[in-house]
C-alpha positions as CSV (number, residue, x, y, z in Angstrom):
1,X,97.3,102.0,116.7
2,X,93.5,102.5,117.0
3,X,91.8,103.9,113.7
4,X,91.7,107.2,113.6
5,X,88.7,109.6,114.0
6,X,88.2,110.3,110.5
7,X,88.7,106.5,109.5
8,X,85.9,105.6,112.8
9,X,83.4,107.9,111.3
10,X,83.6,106.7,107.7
11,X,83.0,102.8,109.1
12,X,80.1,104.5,111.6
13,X,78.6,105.7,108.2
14,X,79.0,102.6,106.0
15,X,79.9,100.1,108.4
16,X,82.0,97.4,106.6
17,X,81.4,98.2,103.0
18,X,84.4,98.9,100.8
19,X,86.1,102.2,101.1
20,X,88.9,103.5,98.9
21,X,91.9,104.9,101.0
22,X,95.4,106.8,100.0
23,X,98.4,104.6,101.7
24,X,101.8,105.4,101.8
25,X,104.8,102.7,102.4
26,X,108.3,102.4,103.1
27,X,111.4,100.1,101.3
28,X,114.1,101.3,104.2
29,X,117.2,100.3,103.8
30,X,119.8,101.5,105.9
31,X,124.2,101.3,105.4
32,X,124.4,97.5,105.7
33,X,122.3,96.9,103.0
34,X,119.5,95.8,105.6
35,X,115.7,96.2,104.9
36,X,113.7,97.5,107.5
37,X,110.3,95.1,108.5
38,X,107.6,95.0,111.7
39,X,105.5,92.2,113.0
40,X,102.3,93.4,112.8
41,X,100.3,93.2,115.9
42,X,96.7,92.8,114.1
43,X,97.9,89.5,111.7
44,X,101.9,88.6,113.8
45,X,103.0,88.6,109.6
46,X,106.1,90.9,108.7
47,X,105.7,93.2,106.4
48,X,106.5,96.6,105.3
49,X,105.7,99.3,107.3
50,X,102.9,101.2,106.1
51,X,99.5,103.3,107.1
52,X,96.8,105.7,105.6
53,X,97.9,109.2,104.6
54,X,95.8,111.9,106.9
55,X,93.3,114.5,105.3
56,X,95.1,116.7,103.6
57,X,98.5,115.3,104.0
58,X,101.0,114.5,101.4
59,X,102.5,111.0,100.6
60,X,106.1,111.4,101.1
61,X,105.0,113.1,104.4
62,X,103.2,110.7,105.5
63,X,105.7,108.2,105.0
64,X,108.4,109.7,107.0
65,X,105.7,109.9,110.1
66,X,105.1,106.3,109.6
67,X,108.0,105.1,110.0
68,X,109.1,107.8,112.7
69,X,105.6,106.5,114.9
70,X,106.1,102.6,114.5
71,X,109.7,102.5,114.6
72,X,111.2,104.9,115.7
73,X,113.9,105.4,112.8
74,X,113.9,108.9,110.7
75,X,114.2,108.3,106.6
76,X,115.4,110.2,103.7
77,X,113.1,109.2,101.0
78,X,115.7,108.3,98.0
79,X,112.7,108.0,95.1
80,X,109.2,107.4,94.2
81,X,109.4,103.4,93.9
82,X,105.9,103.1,92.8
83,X,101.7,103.7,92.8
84,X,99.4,100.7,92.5
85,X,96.1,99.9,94.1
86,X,95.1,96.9,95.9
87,X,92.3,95.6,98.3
88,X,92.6,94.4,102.1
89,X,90.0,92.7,104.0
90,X,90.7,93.2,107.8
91,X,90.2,90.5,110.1
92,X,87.0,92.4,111.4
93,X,85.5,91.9,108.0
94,X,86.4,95.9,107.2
95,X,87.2,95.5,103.4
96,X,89.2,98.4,101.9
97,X,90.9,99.2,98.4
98,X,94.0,101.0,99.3
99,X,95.7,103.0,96.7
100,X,99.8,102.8,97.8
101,X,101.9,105.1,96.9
102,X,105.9,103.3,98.0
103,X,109.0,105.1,98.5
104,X,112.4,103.6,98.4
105,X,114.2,105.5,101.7
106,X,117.5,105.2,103.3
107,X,117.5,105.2,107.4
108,X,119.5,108.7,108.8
109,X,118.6,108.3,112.8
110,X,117.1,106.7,115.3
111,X,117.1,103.0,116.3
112,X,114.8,100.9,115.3
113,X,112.1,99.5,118.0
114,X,108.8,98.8,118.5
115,X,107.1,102.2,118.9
116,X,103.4,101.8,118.9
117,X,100.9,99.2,119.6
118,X,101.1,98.6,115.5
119,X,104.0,96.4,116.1
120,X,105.2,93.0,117.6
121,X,108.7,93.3,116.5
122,X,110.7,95.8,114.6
123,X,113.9,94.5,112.6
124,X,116.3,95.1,110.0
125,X,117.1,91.1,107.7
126,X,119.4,91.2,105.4
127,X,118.2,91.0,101.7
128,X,119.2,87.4,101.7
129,X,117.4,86.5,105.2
130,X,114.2,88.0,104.7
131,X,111.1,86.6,106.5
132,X,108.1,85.0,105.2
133,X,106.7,88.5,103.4
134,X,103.4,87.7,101.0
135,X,103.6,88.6,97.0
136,X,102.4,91.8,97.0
137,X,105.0,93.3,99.2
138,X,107.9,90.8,97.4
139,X,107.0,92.6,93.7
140,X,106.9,96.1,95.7
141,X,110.5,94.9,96.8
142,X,111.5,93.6,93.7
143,X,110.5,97.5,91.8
144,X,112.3,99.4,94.4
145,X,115.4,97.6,94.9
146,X,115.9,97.7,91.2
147,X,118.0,100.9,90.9
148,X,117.1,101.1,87.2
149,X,113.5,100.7,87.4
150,X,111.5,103.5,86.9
151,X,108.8,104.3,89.0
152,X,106.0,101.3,88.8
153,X,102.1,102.0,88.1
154,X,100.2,99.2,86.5
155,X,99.3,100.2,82.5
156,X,96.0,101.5,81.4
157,X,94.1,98.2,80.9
158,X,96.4,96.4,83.6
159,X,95.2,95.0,86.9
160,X,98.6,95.9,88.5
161,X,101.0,93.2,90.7
């Protein structure tokens, strides 16, 4: 998906200089203990899926709209998995510091397909069959698949994952 308007006039304003943005993303699992991933379409990697919260929108929100617009599946969020911040440099050379907030969520409806031009592929891998997925999104994994984790944020001091 093109970036939005708000996100186009921030970069017409500061070009490709470092802006902090709210991001929301989604552990899905759904009754067959499968995790729910997309190919994206900017980098072909699998990953999460994932996207910037809108003005004045909250997180949990915004992550059932993401994952409603690029898949096409509706979520109940389950729990907070986590906050932690950390930076992206788009191909483009747009560099960002993203502050994620991650929810572990179970899939109620839909099936799941490629539905916007975010995606190559939408899938559900079983936990033991995962794709190539980078560490950043293996310790976000790893904190909201524990079911006796609380919820993560990196300590006072602590550069986070």
């Amino acid at each position: 998906m093109p970036a939005s308007e708000y996100v186009r006039n921030l970069r017409d304003r500061v070009g490709q200089e470092l802006i902090m943005f709210p991001t929301v993303s989604a552990i899905v699992l759904n009754d067959r203990g499968e995790l729910l991933l997309h190919q994206r379409s900017d980098n072909a990697k699998w990953n999460l899926i994932a996207g910037l919260m809108d003005p004045g929108e909250q997180p949990a929100d915004a992550v059932v709209r993401e994952v409603q617009e690029e898949t096409a599946v509706q979520i109940k969020i389950e729990r907070l998995a986590g906050v932690v911040s950390h930076p992206v440099t788009y191909l483009n050379g747009d560099r960002c510091q993203m502050v994620n907030t991650f929810f572990r969520c179970r899939a109620v409806g839909g099936e799941a397909r490629v539905n916007d031009s975010e995606s190559l592929a939408v899938s559900w891998f079983p936990l033991d069959g995962l794709p190539e997925l980078d560490e950043f999104t293996r310790r976000m994994l790893a904190v909201a698949l524990d079911d006796d984790a609380p919820p993560y944020f990196a300590p006072p001091g602590e550069g986070g994952f």
